[in-house]
N, C-alpha and C positions, 0 to 999 in steps of 0.2 A: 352186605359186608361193610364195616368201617375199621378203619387204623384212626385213631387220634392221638397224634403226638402232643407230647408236652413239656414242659421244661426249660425252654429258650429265654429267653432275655442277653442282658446289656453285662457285660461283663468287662474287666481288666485285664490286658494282657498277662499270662501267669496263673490266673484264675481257672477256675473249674465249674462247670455244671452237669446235672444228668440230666439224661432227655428217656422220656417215656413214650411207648407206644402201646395202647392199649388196646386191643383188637375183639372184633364180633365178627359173627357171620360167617363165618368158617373153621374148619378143624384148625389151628393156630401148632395143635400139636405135628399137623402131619406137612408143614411147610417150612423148610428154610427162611430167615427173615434177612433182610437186608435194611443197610443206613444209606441213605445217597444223601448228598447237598447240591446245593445250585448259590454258586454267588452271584450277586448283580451282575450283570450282562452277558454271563456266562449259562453253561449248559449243564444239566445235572450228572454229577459223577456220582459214580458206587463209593462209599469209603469202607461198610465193614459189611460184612455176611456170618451168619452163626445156622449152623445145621439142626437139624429136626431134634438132637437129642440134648445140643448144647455143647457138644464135644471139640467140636469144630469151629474155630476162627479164621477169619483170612480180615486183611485190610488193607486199604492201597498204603504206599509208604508214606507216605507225608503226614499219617496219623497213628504209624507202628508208636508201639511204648507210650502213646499219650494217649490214645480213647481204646477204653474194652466194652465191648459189645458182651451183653448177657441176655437170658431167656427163661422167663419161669411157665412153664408151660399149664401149670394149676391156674395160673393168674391171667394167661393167653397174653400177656405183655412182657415185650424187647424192650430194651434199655440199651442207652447207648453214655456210659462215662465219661467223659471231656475231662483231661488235666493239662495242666502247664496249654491254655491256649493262646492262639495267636493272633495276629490281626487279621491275616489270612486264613482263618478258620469261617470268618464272619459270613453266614449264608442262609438260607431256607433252608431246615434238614427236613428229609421224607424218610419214613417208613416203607418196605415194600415188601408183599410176597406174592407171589404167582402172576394176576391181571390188576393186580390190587396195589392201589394208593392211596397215602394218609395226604392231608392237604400241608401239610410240614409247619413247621415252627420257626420263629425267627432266631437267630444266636449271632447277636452280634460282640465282637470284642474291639475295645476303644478303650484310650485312655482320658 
């Protein structure tokens, strides 16, 4: 099984990126995918979830209206939108579904 994220870099506050996760090793169709981050010293949180069909979004509040979580399930890769970010955005993102994790990406924002 692999998840490898991708996407991350150094960005400006306001700025946008997308993050990729591109997945092996498992039915990708038959899993819910999830985004979590971890900032420095911190512990990793959930920020968005998308259900097996795509139908389905959820995200914690601090990132409603600015990141959309997508899923092409031809491609077995989740994506996760980043707009208007902030400096408190800046973290490790992980990919995640069922026992499975990507090794995450850096996304740092600075001006």
């Amino acid at each position: 099984v692999q998840l490898v994220e991708s996407g991350g870099g150094l960005v400006q506050p306001g700025g946008s990126l997308r993050l990729s996760c591109v997945t092996s090793g498992f039915t990708f169709s038959a899993y819910d995918m999830y985004w979590y981050r971890q900032a420095p010293g911190k512990e990793r949180k959930f920020i968005a979830h998308i259900n097996t069909s795509g139908t389905i979004t959820d995200y914690v509040d601090s990132v409603k209206g600015r990141f959309t979580i997508s899923r092409d399930n031809a491609k077995n890769t989740v994506s996760l939108q980043m707009n208007n970010l902030k400096v408190e955005d800046t973290a490790v993102y992980y990919c995640h579904a069922a026992n499975f994790w990507g090794k995450g990406t850096l996304v740092t924002v600075s001006a």
